[in-house]
NUDREN-344253 format. One record per residue (C-alpha): chain; x, y, z. Coordinates in nm, 2 decimals. Layout:
 chaine      x      y      z
      A      X      Y      Z
...
//
This chain:
 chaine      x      y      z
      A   9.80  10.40   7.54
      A  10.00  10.11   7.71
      A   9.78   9.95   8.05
      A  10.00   9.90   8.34
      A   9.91   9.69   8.65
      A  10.12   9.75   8.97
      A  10.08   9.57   9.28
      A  10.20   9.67   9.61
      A  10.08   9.58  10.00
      A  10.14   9.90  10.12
      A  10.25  10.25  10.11
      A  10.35  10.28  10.50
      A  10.71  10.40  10.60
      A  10.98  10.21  10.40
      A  11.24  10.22  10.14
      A  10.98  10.00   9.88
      A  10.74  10.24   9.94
      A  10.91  10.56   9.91
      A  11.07  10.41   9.60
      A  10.72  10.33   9.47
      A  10.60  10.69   9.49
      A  10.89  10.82   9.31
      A  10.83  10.61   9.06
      A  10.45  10.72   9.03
      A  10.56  11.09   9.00
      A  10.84  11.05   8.74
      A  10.62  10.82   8.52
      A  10.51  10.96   8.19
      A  10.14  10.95   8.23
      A  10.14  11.09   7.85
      A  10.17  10.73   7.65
      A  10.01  10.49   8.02
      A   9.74  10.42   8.21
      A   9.86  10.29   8.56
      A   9.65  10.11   8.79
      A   9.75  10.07   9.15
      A   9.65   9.79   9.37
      A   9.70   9.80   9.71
      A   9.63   9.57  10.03
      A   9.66   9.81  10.25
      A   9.43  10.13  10.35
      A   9.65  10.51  10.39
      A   9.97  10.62  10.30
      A  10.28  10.74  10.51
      A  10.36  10.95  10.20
      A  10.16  11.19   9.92
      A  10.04  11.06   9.66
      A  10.05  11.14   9.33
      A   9.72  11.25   9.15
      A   9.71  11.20   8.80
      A   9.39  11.19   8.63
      A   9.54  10.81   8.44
      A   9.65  10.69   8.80
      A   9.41  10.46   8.93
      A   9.43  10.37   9.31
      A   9.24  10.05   9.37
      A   9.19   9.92   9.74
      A   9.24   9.52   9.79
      A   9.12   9.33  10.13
      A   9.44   9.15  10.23
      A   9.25   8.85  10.34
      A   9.48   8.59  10.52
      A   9.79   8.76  10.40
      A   9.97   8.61  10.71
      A   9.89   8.25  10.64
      A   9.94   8.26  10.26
      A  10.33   8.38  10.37
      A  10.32   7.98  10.47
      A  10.12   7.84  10.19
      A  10.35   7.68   9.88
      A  10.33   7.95   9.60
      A  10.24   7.66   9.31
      A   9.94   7.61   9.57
      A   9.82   7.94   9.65
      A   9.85   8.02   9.30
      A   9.66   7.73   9.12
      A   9.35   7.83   9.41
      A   9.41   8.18   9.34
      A   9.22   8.42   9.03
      A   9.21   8.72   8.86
      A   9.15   8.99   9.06
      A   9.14   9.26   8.82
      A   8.79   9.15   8.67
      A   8.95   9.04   8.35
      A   9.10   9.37   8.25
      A   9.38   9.35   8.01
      A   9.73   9.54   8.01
      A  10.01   9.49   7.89
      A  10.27   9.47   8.12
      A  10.19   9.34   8.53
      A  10.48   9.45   8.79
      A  10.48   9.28   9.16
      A  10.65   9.56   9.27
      A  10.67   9.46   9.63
      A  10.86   9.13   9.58
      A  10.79   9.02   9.93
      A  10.43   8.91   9.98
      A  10.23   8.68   9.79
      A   9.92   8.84   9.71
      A  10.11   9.12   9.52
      A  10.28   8.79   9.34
      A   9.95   8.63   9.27
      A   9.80   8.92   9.17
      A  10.06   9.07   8.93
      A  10.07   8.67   8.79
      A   9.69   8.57   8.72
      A   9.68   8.91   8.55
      A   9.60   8.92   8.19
      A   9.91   9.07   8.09
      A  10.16   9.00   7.79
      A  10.45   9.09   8.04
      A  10.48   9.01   8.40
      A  10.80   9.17   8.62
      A  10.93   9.14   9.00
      A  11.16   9.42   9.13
      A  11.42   9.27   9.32
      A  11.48   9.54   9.63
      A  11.75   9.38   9.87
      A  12.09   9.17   9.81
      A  11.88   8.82   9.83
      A  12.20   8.61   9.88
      A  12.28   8.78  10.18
      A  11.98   8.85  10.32
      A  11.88   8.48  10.27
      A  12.27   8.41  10.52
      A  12.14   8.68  10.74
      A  11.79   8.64  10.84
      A  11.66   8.34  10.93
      A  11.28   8.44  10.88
      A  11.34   8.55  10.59
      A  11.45   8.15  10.48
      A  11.13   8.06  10.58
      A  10.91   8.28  10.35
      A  11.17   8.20  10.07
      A  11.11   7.79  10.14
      A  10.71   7.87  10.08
      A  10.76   8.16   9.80
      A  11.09   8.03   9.61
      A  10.86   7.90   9.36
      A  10.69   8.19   9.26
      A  11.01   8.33   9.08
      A  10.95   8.11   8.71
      A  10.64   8.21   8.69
      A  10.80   8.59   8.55
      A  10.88   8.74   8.26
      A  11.13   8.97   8.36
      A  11.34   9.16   8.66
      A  11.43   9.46   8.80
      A  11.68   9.55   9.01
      A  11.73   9.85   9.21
      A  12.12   9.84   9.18
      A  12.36   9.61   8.96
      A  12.55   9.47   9.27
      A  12.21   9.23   9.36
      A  12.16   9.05   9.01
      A  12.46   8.76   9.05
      A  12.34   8.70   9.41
      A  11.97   8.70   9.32
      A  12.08   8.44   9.00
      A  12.29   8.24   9.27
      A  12.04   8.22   9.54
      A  11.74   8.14   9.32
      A  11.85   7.96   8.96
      A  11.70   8.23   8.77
      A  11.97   8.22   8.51
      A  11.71   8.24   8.17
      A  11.54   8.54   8.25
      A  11.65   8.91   8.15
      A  11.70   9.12   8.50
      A  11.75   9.51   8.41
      A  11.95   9.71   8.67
      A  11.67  10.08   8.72
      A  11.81  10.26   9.05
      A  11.58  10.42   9.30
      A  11.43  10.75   9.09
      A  11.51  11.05   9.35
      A  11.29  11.30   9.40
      A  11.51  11.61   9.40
      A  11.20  11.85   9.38
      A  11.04  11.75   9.68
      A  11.37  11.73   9.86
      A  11.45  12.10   9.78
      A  11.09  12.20   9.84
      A  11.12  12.03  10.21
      A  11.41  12.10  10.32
      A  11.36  12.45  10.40
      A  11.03  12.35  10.57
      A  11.02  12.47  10.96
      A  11.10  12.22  11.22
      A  11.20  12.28  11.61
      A  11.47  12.16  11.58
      A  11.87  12.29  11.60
      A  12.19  12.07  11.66
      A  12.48  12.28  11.80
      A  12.66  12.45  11.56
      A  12.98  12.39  11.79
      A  12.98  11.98  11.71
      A  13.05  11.83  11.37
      A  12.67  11.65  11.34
      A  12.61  11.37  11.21
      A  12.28  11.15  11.03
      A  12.12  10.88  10.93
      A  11.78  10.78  10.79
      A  11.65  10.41  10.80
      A  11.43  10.14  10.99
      A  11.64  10.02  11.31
      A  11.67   9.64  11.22
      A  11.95   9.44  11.16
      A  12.02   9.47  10.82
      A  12.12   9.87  10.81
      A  12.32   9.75  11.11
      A  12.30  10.05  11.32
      A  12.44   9.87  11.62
      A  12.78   9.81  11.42
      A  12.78  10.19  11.41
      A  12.73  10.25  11.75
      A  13.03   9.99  11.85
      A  13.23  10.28  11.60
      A  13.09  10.61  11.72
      A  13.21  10.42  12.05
      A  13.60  10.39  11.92
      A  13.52  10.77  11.75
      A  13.46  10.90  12.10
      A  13.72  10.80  12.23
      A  13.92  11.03  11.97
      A  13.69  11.32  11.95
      A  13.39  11.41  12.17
      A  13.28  11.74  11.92
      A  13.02  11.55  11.76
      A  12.64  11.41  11.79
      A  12.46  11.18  11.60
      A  12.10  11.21  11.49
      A  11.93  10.87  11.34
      A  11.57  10.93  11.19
      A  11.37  10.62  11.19
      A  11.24  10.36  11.38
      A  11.19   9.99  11.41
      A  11.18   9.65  11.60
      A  11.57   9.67  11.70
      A  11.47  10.01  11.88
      A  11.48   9.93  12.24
      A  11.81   9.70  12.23
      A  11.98   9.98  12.04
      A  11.85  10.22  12.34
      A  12.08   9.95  12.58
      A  12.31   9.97  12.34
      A  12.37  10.30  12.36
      A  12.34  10.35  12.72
      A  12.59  10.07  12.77
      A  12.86  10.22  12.55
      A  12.81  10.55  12.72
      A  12.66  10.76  12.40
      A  12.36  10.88  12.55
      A  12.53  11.22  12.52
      A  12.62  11.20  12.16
      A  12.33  11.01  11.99
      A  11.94  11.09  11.92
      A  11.72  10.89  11.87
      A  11.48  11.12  11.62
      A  11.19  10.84  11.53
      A  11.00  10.87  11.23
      A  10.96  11.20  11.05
      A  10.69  11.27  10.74
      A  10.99  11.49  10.60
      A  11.32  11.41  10.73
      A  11.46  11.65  10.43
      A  11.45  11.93  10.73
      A  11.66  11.75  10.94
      A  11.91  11.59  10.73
      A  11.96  11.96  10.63
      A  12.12  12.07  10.90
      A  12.35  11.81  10.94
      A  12.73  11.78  10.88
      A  12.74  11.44  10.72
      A  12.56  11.15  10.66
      A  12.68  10.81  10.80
      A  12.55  10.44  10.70
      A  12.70  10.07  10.78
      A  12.40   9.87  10.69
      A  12.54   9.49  10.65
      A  12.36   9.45  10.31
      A  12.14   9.68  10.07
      A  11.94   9.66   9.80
      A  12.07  10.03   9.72
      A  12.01  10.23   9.98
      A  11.81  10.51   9.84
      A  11.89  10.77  10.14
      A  12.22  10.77  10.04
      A  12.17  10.93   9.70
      A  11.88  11.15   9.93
      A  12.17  11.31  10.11
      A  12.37  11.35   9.80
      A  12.12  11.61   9.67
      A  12.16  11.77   9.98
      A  12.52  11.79   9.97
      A  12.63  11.57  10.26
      A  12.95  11.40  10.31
      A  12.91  11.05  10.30
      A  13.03  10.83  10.53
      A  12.92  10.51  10.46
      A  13.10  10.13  10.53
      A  13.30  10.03  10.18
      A  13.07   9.70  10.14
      A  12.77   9.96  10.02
      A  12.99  10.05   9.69
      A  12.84   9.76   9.54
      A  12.50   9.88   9.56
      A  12.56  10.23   9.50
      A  12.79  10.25   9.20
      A  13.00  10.62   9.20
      A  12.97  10.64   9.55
      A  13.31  10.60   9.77
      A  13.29  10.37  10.08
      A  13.55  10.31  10.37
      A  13.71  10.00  10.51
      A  13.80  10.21  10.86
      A  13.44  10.37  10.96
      A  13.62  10.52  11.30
      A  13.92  10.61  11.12
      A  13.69  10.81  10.87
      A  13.43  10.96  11.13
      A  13.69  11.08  11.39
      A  13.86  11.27  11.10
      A  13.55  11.38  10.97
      A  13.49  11.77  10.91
      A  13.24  12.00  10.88
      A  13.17  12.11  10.50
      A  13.31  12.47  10.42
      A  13.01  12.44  10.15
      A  12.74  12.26  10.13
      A  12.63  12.23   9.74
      A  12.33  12.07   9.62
      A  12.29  11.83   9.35
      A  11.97  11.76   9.12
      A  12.12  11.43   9.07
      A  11.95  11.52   8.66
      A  12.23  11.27   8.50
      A  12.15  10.99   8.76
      A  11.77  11.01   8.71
      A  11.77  11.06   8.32
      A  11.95  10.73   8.29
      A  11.71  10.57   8.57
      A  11.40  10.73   8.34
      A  11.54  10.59   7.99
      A  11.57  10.21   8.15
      A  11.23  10.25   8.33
      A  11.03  10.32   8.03
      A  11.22  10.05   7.79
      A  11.10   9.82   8.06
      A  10.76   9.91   8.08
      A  10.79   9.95   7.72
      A  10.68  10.32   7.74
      A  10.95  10.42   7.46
//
C-alpha cells in the first residue's frame, strides 16, 4: 500500500483546484493511501470521500510574508509537519506558495514532485508580481525529485526560465471529469439564451492571462459583421470592473453577460452554441477539453494549440467568430482515450503501477 502526501493551499474556485479534485476521484484508492494537506478551511467544489483519503487542516500562518522570505531560508527554519510519518512519494501540487513547497519537501518521502500548472516563461514576461515571488521562491525548484506538467507545450519554457535541465518532468493533462459533467448538465437553472442568436461561452477567472479583454476588442470587429449573437462568460475576478468599462465603451453591453461564478457551470455551457477562449498563455486550459465533452465548437486563439495538443486554434478570432454557426448536432464525448492515457502516466508517476 503506497503512502502519498499531497499538499495544496486551497480548494476555492480555480483551475488548480478543480484539477486537484479530479485527480482525487480518478485515483485508485485500491493500491494508496492519500493524505491531503490543506491551508485553507471549505471547498468551492465536492469532495471526494474515500475511506483511504485523509483530509488534514494546516493553519496558514504568515503565508503572506513567507511569499517574500528566500526559500533556502524559510526552508532551513522550517520542519516536518507531518509528525514524522513516512510515504513514499510527497507532491506540492499547488506550485505557487511556499508552505505547500516546504511541506511537500521536509516530508519523509523517497520521492518529492512539483506540478508545473502555467507556461512559466511567459507568465514570468507577463506579470510582473509574479517576478517577484519567483526572485524569493526560484530556489525552491532543486530541492525536487521530479515534475509534472499539465500539458507538453510548458516543459522547454519551464527548463528555460528556471535551469532545471537534470530533472525528469512528465507531461499528465488535466483528468476530466466526464461523469459529473453529464450528471450536471441536465441540472435546472433559470436560465435561457435566445434560441434566435448563435450564443457563445466562456469559463475562467477575469484576469489578464485568459485575456478576455483581447476578446472583447474581437467580439467588437465580430459585431460589426453580425449582430445575431451574445456572449455569456462564467467567472469572476480582479480584472472585473475594467472589463465592465470595457465593454460599455465598445458598445457590447447588448451582446455580453457577465454570468459570475457558478458551483456548476456544466448547465450553462450546455446551452450554448460554442465555446470561445484567447487567454495570452495557459498552462492547458482544462475548460476547453470541459466543453469538448459537451460537444461545443471551439473557438479558441491558435497560440493555445500548444497547450492543448489535438485541438485546432485560429490566427483570425473575428474572422472565425463572425462565420461561426450554430451546431446542427451537438454530440458528446467521454473523452475515455484522453483520460486512459492521463491515468496510465499518473499512476507510473506516483508509482501506483
Amino acid at each position: 500500500m503506497k503512502q502519498i502526501a499531497i499538499f495544496q493551499s486551497d480548494l476555492r474556485v480555480g483551475g488548480i483546484q478543480k484539477a486537484l479534485i479530479n485527480i482525487l476521484r480518478e485515483i485508485d484508492y485500491a493500491s494508496c493511501q492519500v493524505d491531503l494537506y490543506l491551508y485553507d478551511e471549505g471547498s468551492f467544489f465536492d469532495m471526494p470521500s474515500h475511506e483511504r483519503l485523509k483530509i488534514i487542516r494546516l493553519h496558514p500562518g504568515l503565508a503572506a510574508l513567507k511569499r517574500f522570505v528566500y526559500f533556502d531560508l524559510l526552508y532551513a527554519l522550517s520542519r516536518d509537519i507531518t509528525g514524522g510519518k513516512e510515504y513514499d512519494v510527497a507532491v506540492d501540487f499547488n506550485s505557487y506558495q511556499n508552505e505547500c513547497a516546504v511541506g511537500a519537501l521536509k516530508t519523509h518521502a523517497r520521492k518529492k514532485i512539483m506540478w508545473i500548472h502555467n507556461d512559466m516563461e511567459i507568465k514570468l514576461r507577463n506579470e510582473p508580481k509574479y517576478r517577484v515571488l519567483w526572485h524569493f521562491f526560484k530556489r525552491k525548484l532543486r530541492y525536487y525529485d521530479a515534475f509534472a506538467a499539465v500539458s507538453p507545450g510548458i516543459i522547454d519554457g519551464f527548463r528555460r526560465a528556471s535551469g532545471v535541465q537534470d530533472k525528469p518532468i512528465t507531461p499528465i493533462p488535466n483528468h476530466i471529469d466526464t461523469g459529473e459533467i453529464f450528471r450536471k448538465k441536465d441540472s435546472p437553472v433559470d436560465f435561457q439564451p435566445d434560441p434566435d442568436k448563435l450564443n457563445l461561452c466562456s469559463v475562467g477567472r477575469i484576469c489578464h492571462q485568459k485575456g478576455y479583454d483581447l476578446l472583447m476588442g474581437y467580439l467588437a470587429e465580430v459585431k460589426k459583421r453580425r449582430q445575431d449573437f451574445h456572449f455569456y462568460l462564467i467567472g469572476d475576478g480582479p480584472d472585473r470592473a475594467a472589463l465592465e468599462r470595457q465593454i460599455h465603451s465598445l458598445g457590447l453591453r447588448e451582446f455580453v453577460t457577465l454570468l459570475g461564478n457558478r458551483k456548476n457551470p456544466f448547465c450553462y455551457m450546455d446551452k450554448m452554441d460554442g465555446f470561445t477562449l484567447t487567454s495570452r498563455y495557459e498552462g492547458q486550459g482544462m475548460v476547453i477539453r470541459e466543453a469538448q465533452a459537451l460537444g461545443l465548437p471551439l473557438y479558441i486563439s491558435k497560440n493555445l494549440e500548444a497547450y492543448n495538443p489535438g485541438i485546432r486554434g485560429y490566427e483570425d478570432m473575428v474572422e472565425a467568430l463572425s462565420g461561426a454557426e450554430k451546431p446542427a448536432v451537438k454530440r458528446y464525448d467521454d473523452l475515455s482515450g484522453y483520460n486512459a492515457a492521463i491515468s496510465r502516466d499518473l499512476r507510473a508517476l506516483l508509482e501506483l503501477s
